[in-house]
N, C-alpha and C positions, 0 to 999 in steps of 0.2 A: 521503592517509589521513584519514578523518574522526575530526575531534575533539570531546570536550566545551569549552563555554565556557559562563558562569555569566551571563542573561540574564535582563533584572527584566520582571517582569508591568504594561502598561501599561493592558490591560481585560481585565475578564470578563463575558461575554455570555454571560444564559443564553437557551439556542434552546429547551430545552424543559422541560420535567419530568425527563429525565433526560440534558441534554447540557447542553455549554456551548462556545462558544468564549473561547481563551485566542490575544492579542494580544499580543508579546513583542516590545520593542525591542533592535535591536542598535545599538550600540554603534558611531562611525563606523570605527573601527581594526580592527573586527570585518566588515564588511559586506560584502568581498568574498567573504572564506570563507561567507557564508548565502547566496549567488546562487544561484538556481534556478532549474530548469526547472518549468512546470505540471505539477504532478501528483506531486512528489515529496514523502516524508516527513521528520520529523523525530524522532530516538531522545530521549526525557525520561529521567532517570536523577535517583534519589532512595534516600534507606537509610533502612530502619524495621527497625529491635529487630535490629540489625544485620547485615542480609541487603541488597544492591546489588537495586533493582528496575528495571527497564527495560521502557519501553514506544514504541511506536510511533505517531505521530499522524500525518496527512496534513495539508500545507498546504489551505488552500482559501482565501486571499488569493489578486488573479492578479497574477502577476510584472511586476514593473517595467518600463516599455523602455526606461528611460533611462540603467538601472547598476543594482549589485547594493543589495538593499532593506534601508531603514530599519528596518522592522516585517518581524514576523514574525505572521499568524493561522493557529490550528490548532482542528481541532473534536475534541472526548471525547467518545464518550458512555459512560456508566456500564454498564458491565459487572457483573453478577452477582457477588460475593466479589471484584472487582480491585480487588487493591491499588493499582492508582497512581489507576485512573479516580477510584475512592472519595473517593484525595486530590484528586483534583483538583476533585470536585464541591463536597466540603463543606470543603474547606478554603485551597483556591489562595486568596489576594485578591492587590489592588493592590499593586503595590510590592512583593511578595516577590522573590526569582530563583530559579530554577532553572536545573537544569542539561542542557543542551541540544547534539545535536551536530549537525553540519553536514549539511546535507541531502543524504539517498540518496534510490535506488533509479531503478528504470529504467518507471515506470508513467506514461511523461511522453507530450506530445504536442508539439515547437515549431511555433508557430504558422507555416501555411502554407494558401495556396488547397485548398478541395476539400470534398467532403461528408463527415461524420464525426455516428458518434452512440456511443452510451452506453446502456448499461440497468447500473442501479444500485439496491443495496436498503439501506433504512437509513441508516448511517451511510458506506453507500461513495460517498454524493453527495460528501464533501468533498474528494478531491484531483480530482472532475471537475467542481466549483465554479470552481477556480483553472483549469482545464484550459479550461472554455467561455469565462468570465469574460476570459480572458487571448487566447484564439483571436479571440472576435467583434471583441475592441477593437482586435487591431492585424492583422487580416485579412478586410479587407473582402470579399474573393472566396469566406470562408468558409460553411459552413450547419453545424447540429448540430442535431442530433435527440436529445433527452434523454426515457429512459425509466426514468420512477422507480415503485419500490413501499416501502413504509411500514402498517404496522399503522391509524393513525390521522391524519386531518390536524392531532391536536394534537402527536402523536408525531415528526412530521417534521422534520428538522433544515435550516436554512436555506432555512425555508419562503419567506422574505420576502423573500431576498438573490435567489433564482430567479425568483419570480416580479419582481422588479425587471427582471431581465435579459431573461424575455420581453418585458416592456412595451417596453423599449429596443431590442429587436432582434426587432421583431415578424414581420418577412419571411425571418432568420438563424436562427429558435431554434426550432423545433416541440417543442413540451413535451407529454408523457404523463405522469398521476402515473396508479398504479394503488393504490389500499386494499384491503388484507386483513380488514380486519377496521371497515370502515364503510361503508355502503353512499354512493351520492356522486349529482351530478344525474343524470338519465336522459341516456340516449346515453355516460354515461361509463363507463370501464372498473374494476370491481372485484371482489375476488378476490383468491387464491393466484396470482403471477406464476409459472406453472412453464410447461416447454415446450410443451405443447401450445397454452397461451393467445398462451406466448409467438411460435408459428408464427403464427399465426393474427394476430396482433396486428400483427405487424412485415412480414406482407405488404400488409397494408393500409394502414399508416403511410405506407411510403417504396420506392421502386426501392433494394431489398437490393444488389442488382449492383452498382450503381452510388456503395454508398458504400466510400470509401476507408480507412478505421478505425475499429474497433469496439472500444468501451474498457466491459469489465466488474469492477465491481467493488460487492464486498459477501458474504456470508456464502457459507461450500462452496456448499450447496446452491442457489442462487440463480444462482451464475454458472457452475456444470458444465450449470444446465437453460439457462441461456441459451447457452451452445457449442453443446449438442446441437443449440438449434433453427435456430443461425446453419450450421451444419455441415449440417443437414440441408439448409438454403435454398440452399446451396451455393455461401456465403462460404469464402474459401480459409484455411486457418489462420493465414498468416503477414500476416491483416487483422483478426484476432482481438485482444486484450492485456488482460491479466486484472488483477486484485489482490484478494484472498482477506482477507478480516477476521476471519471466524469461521467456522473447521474445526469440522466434525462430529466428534463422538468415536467414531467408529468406522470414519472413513476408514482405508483400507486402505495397508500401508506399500508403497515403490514397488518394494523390492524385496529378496529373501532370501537373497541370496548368505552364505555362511560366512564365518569371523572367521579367519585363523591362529592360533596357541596364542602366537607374540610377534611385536610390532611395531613398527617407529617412525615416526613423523611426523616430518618436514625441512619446516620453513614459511619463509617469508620476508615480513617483515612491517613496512612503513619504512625500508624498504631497509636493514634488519638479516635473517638467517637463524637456524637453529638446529633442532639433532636433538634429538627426545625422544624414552624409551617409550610406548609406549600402554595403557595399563591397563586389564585387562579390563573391557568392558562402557562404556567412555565414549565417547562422542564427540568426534572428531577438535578439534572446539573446546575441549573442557574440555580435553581433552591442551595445547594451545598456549595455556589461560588459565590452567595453573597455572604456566607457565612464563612467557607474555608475557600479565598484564594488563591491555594496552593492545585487545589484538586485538579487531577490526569484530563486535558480534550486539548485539542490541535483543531478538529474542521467544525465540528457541529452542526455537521448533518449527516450524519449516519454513515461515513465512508471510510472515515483511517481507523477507529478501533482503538484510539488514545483512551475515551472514556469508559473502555469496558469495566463492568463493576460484576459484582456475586449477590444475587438476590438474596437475602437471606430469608426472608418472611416477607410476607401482601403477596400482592400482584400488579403487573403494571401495563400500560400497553404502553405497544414503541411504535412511535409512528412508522420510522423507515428503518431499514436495517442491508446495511451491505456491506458489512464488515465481518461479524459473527458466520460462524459457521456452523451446521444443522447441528451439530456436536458438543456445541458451545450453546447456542441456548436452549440443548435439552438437558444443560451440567447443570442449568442455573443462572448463566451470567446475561446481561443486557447491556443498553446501551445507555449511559444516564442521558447525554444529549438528549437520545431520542423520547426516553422514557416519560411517562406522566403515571399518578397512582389512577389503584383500579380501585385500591380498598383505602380505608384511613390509616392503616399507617402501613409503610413500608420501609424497611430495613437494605441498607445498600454496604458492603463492603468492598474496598477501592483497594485493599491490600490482598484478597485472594489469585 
């Protein structure tokens, strides 16, 4: 079960106008619990005017090979009215700690022979930072193909750390940046990365066939147009693997099945259990946090994949889901955030 532990700020690097990366040392007593796979996040957890906020950052350090890491780097970038980005911009310094849990989620790649690319917008270059960073070094039979879009080249977040990596891996690393909003030398590409360019684009780049994983991640809109145009090219989906940053407000929920009039929740969570009511109108997680918590979520709305759980018995519907992958909710697992029961009682395990 992932836990918080209280880890001090060793640098703050700022990449842009409105990012920064945050550099976090653990602790050696601590360092086996932060091992990681490329590509995985970390939950920050802080209280203001006494409300728990939580948010999600991705590593883009690349993992160790030697043992579980000293440090820990994650990128922010400043979100519109976010509370924790906000803090974290104008206020994190050196030496503070915060409060940090153990790294999730499944948006990982371990390094292995084979061709693999990436299309990424914004801020979703940083867990496929740690992901290339960590692949070209300790797999030399490796190739990656990274295709990025960004507003601006002063906008872009580890402009310097990338192109480092091309220089170093000049015959491993085919890099694409696309600008929406600056025009760039001639022969280069810019524009709105959406799928038609993105068809157009990625037949040209590379033998689609023939690459072995395709890692998308960055805003809805960005990586639904990029499936479309990998789907249409006639990559299989289980070569597909997403992560979602920023949901559109008006994606559509996944699905509208009815509520019973009473229910309960049976979770099990640290290898402890427990039955609750469900109270109308909440979801399956707030049911199990006002009873246990401890229990695994970071955003709470269907995006980081902190609160996947293992159905074990009922059924439920989820409202949103952009975390899970087809493969994942046909094993079983859902979202508790999102979830609400379909039957009266439903069974959740938090340790599968």
């Amino acid at each position: 079960m992932a836990r918080f532990h209280r880890l001090r700020v060793a640098a703050v690097d700022r990449l842009t106008d409105d990012s920064v990366a945050l550099t976090l040392t653990v602790p050696e007593h601590l360092r086996e619990e932060y091992r990681y796979v490329p590509g995985q996040h970390l939950a920050l957890r802080r209280s203001a005017d006494g409300e728990e906020i939580r948010r999600t950052y991705s590593i883009c350090s690349p993992a160790p090979a030697d043992g579980p890491p000293d440090s820990l780097r994650v990128g922010v970038r400043l979100v519109e009215g976010g509370a924790f980005s906000t803090y974290a911009l104008k206020e994190i310094d050196l030496g503070d700690e915060l409060e940090v849990m153990t790294p999730a989620g499944r948006f990982t790649l371990p390094p292995a022979p084979g061709r693999y690319a990436a299309i990424v917008g914004g801020s979703g270059i940083t867990p496929v930072l740690s992901i290339v960073s960590t692949l070209l070094a300790r797999e030399p039979r490796a190739r990656f193909c990274l295709v990025r879009s960004d507003r601006t080249a002063a906008s872009t977040m580890f402009l310097e750390e990338v192109a480092d990596l091309k220089d170093r891996y000049p015959d491993r690393l085919q890099l694409v940046t696309v600008l929406s909003r600056e025009e760039q030398q001639a022969g280069l590409p810019s524009g709105r990365l959406d799928q038609e360019r993105l068809t157009g684009l990625l037949s040209a780049l590379l033998p689609v066939e023939q690459v072995d994983g395709w890692f998308l991640c960055g805003p809805y809109g960005l990586v639904e147009g990029a499936e479309r145009a990998l789907r249409g090219l006639g990559v299989a989906r289980s070569r597909i693997h997403e992560e979602i940053f920023h949901v559109d407000a008006g994606a559509a929920p996944a699905s509208t099945a009815s509520a019973p009039a009473h229910s309960t929740v049976t979770a099990r969570l640290d290898g402890r259990g427990g039955s609750w009511p469900v109270r109308d109108g909440e979801s399956l997680l707030e049911t199990v946090l006002r009873n246990r918590p401890d229990a695994p979520y970071a955003c709470k709305g269907g995006v980081c994949g902190t609160c996947r759980a293992f159905l074990v018995s009922g059924e439920v519907r989820m409202d949103r889901n952009f975390a899970l992958e087809a493969e994942e909710t046909e094993a079983g697992y859902v979202l508790a955030c999102q979830s609400h029961p379909v039957t009266e009682t439903v069974e959740l395990d938090f340790d599968r």
